[in-house]
C-alpha positions as CSV (number, residue, x, y, z in Angstrom):
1,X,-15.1,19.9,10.6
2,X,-14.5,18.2,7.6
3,X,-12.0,14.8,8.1
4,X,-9.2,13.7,5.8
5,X,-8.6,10.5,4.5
6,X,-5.4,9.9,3.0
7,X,-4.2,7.8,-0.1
8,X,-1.2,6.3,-0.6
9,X,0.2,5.1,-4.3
10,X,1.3,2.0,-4.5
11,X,1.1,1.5,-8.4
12,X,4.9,1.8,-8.7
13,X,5.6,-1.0,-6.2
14,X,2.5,-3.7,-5.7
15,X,1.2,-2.2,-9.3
16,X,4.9,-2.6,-11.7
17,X,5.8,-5.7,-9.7
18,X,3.2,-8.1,-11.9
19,X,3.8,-5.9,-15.2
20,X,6.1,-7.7,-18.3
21,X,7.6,-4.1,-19.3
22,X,10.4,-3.2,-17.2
23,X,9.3,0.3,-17.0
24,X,12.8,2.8,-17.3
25,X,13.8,4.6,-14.0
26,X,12.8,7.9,-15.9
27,X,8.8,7.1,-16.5
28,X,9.2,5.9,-12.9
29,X,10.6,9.3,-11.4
30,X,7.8,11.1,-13.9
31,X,4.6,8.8,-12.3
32,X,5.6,9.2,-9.0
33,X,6.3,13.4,-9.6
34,X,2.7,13.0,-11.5
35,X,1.2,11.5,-8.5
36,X,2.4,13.9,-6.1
37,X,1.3,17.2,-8.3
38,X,-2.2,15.6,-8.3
39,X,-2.4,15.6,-4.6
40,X,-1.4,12.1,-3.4
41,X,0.4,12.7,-0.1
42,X,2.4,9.5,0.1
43,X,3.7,7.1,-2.4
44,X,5.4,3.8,-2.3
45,X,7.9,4.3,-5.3
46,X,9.8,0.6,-5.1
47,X,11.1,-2.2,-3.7
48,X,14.6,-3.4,-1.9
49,X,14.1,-6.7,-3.4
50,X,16.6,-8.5,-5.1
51,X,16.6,-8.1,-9.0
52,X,17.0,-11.7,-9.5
53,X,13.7,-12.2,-7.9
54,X,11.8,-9.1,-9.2
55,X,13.6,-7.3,-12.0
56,X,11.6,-4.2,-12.0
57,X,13.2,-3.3,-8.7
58,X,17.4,-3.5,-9.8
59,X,16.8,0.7,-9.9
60,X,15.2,0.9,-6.7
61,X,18.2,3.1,-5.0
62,X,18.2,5.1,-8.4
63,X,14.5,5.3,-8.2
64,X,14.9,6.3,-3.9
65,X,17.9,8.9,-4.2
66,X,15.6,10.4,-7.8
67,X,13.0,10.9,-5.3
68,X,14.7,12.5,-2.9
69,X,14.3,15.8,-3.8
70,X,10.0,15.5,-3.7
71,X,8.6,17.7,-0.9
72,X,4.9,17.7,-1.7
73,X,4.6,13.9,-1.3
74,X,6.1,11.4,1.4
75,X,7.8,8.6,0.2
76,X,8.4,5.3,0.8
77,X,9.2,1.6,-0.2
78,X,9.0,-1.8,0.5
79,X,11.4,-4.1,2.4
80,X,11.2,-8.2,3.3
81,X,14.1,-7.9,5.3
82,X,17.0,-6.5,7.0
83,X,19.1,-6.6,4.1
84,X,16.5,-4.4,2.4
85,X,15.5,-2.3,4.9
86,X,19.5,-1.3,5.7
87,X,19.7,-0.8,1.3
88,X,16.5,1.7,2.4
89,X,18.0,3.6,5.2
90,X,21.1,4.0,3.4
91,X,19.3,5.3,0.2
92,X,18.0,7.9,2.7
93,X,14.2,7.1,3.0
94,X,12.2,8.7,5.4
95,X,9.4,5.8,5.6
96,X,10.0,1.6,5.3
97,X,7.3,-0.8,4.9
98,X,7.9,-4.0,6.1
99,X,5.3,-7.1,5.4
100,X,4.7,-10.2,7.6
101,X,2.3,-12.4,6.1
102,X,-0.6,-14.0,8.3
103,X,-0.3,-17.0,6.4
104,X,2.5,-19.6,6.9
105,X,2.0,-20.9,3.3
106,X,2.1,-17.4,2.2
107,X,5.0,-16.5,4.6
108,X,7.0,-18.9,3.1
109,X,6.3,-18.5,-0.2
110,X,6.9,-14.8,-0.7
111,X,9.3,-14.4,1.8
112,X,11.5,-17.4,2.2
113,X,10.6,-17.9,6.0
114,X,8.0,-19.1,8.5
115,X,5.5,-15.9,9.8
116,X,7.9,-16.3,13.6
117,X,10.9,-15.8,11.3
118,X,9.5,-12.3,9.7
119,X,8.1,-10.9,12.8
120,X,11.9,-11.5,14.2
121,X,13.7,-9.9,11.3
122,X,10.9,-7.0,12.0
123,X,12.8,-6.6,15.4
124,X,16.2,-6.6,13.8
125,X,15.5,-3.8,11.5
126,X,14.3,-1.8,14.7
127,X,17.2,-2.5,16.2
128,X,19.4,-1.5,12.9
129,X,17.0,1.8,13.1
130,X,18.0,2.4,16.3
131,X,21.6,1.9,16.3
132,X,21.8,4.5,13.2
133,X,19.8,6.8,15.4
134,X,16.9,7.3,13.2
135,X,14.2,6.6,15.2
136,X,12.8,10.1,15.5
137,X,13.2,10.7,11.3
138,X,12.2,7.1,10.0
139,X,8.8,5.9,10.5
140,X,8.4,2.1,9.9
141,X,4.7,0.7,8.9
142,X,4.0,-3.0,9.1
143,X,1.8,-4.8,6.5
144,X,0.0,-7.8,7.7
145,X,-0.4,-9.8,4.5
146,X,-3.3,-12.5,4.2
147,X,-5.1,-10.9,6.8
148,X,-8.4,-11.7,5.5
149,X,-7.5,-15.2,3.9
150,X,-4.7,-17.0,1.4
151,X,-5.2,-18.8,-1.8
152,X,-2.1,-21.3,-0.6
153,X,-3.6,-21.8,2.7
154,X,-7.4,-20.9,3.0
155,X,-8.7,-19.8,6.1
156,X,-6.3,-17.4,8.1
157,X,-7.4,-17.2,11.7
158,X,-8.4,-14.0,13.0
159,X,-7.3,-14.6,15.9
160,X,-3.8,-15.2,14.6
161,X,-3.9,-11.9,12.5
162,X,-4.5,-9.9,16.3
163,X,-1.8,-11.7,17.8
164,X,0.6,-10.2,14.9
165,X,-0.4,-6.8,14.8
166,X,-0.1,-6.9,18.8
167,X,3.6,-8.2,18.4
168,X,4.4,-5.5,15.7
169,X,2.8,-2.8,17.6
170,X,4.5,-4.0,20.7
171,X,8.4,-4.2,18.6
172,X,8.3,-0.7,17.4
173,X,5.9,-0.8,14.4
174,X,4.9,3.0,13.5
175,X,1.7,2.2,11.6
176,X,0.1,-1.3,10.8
177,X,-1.9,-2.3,7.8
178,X,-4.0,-5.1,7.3
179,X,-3.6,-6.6,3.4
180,X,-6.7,-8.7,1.6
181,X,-3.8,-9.8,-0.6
182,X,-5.6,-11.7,-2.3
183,X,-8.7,-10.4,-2.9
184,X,-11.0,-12.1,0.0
185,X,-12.6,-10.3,2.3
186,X,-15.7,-9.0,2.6
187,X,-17.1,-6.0,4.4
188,X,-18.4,-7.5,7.8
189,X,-14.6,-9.4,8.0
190,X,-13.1,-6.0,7.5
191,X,-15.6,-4.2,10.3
192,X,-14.6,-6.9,12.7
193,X,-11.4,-7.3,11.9
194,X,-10.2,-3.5,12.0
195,X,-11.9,-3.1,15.4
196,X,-10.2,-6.2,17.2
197,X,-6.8,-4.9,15.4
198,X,-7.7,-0.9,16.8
199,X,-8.5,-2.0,20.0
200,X,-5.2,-4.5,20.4
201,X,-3.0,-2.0,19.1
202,X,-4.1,1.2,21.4
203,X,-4.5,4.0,18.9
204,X,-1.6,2.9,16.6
205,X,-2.2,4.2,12.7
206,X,-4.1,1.9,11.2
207,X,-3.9,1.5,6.9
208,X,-5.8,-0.4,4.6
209,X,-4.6,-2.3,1.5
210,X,-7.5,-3.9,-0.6
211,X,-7.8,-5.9,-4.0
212,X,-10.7,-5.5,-6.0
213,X,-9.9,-9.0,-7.3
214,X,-14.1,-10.1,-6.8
215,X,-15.4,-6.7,-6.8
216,X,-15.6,-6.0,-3.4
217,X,-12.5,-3.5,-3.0
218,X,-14.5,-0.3,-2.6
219,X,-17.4,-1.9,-0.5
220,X,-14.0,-2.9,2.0
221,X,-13.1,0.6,2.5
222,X,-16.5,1.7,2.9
223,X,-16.7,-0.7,6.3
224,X,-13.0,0.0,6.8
225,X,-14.4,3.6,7.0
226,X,-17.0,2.7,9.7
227,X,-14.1,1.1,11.6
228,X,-12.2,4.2,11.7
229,X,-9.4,3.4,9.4
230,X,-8.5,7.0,7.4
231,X,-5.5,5.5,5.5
232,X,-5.9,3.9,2.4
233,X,-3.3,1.7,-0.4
234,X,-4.4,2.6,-4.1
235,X,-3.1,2.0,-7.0
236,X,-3.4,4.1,-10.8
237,X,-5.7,2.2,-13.1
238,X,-6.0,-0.9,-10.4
239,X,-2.4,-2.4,-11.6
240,X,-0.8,-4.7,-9.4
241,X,-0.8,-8.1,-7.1
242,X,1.3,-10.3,-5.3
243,X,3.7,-13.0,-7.8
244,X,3.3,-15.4,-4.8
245,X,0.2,-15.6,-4.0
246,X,-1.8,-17.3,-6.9
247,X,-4.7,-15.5,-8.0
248,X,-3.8,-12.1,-6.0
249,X,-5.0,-9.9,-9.2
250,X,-5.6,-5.9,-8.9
251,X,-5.5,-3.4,-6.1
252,X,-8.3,-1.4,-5.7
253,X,-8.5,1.8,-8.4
254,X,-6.7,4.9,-7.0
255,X,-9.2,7.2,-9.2
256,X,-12.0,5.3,-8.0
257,X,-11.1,5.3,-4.3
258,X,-10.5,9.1,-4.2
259,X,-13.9,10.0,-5.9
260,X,-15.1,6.8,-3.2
261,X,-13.7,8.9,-0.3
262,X,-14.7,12.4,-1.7
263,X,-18.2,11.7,-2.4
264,X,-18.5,10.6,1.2
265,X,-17.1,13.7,2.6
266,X,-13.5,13.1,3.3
267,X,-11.2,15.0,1.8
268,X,-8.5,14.0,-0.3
269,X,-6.7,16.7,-1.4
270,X,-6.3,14.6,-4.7
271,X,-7.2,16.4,-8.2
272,X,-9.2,13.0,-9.7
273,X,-8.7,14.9,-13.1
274,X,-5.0,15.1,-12.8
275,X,-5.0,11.3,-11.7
276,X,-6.9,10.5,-15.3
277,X,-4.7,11.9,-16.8
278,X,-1.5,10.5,-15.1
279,X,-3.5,6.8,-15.6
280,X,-3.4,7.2,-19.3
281,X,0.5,8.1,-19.4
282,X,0.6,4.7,-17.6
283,X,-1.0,2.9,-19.9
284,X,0.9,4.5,-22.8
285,X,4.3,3.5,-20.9
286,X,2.3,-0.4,-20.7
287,X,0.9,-1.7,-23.6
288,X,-1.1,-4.8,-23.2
289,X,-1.5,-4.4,-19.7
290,X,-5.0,-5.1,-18.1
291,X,-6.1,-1.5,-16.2
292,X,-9.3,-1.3,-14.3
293,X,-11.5,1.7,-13.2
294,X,-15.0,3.3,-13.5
295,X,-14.5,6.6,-13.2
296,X,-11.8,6.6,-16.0
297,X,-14.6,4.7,-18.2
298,X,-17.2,7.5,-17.4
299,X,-15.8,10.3,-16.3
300,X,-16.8,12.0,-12.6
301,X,-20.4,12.8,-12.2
302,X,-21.7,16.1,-13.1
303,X,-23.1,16.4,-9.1
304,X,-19.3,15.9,-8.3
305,X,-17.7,18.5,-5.9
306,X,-14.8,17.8,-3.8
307,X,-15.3,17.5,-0.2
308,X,-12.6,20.3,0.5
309,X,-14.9,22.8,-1.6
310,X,-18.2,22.0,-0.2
311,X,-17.5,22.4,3.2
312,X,-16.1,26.0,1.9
């Protein structure tokens, strides 16, 4: 039986975050419909941030409640905090992401607050979930950021990154994902790491979030593959990275990572064609924006044929 692996789109978060254009709430609610009519089955489509610190995001309720409507995609957003993730719930989302970062450098650089600190506000916004009663509609995912190293602090101990996704699992985390955020790992860390992190966490959804910052993004989810992991961050045209984290360039290539997962077998459900051609809207909408991506460049192979329809 064939096995899905799932994408999830985070060019209108982690990609528009780095961007100069402030992209208008209109092309947003277009790229995310785009995304979900090519087959992406979840998308993260902003950010409860304050505008002050990330301008893009002063339309994220607009962008949430625009969304709201979408039924062939799930989405969800990003939150560093109570205060965002009670903006999320009362914007109606269905999914919050919340981040701790592995790092204390990190931790208190993009967040304002030592790595203790987040994992406590992670337990306030269960409790806020809870006394709203949404527990049984609102799934919350946990990103571990740093998890494979930090250009602020160095060396992240792997040890440390187990100990988090054992406390997040253990607080009411839905889902847990593991974040090179800036571009570090290499495929043997990832094997190792993603089997410690499965066997801590007792069957808890695990996700991967890769940059291709030194070339190694697809050779990650290759070992992240081997691991077991089946959920995957991508984002159009490899846009995006962390403002506090220096050096934290490009997320792995949502085209390339679906013809990546297809060509091994696992299906998708994505339409690579439609992606392409949702990619080049992008960069219309982002002029003088650097956009990454082989398949784009050369097109899908002539030998290409979907996982879905060769196992027909």
């Amino acid at each position: 039986m064939i096995e899905t692996a799932y994408i999830r789109e985070v060019g209108l978060r982690d990609g528009l975050q780095m961007v100069k254009t402030i992209l208008p709430t209109a092309h947003k609610l277009a790229f995310a419909r785009a995304a979900a009519e090519a087959g992406i089955p979840e998308i993260e489509a902003t950010s409860f941030v304050p505008p002050h610190v990330i301008p893009q995001f002063a339309d994220a309720a607009e962008v949430a409640v625009g969304l709201a409507d979408l039924r062939t995609a799930a989405v969800s957003t990003l939150v560093v905090n109570l205060k965002g993730a009670v903006r999320a719930f009362d914007a109606g989302q269905s999914k919050v992401n919340y981040v701790v970062s592995a790092s204390e450098t990190h931790s208190l650089s993009n967040a304002r607050r030592s790595t203790d600190a987040a994992l406590e506000e992670f337990r306030l916004i269960v409790a806020e979930r809870r006394a709203r009663g949404l527990k049984a509609t609102v799934s919350l995912c946990c990103g571990i950021a740093t998890a494979f190293g930090c250009t602020l602090q160095g060396e992240v101990p792997e040890d440390r990154v187990v100990e988090i996704a054992e406390t997040l699992a253990r607080d009411g985390a839905d889902e847990l994902m593991a974040a090179d955020t800036v571009g570090y790992a290499n495929p043997r860390q990832v094997g190792h790491l993603f089997g410690r992190i499965a066997a801590a966490t007792g069957g808890l959804p695990l996700a991967a979030h890769f940059h291709d910052t030194r070339g190694l993004g697809l050779a990650n989810v290759v070992a992240a593959l081997e691991a077991g992991v089946r959920r995957f961050d991508a984002s159009i045209g490899g846009l995006g990275g962390c403002p506090f984290a220096p050096g934290a360039s490009g997320n792995i290539n949502t085209e390339d990572c679906a013809h990546l997962l297809e060509a091994l077998g696992f299906d998708t459900g994505i339409d690579i064609d439609a992606l392409i051609a949702l990619r080049r809207k992008v960069e219309s909408w982002l002029p003088g924006e650097r956009f990454s991506g082989g398949v784009s460049r050369a097109g899908l192979p002539r030998t290409f044929h979907r996982a879905a329809a060769r196992a027909a």
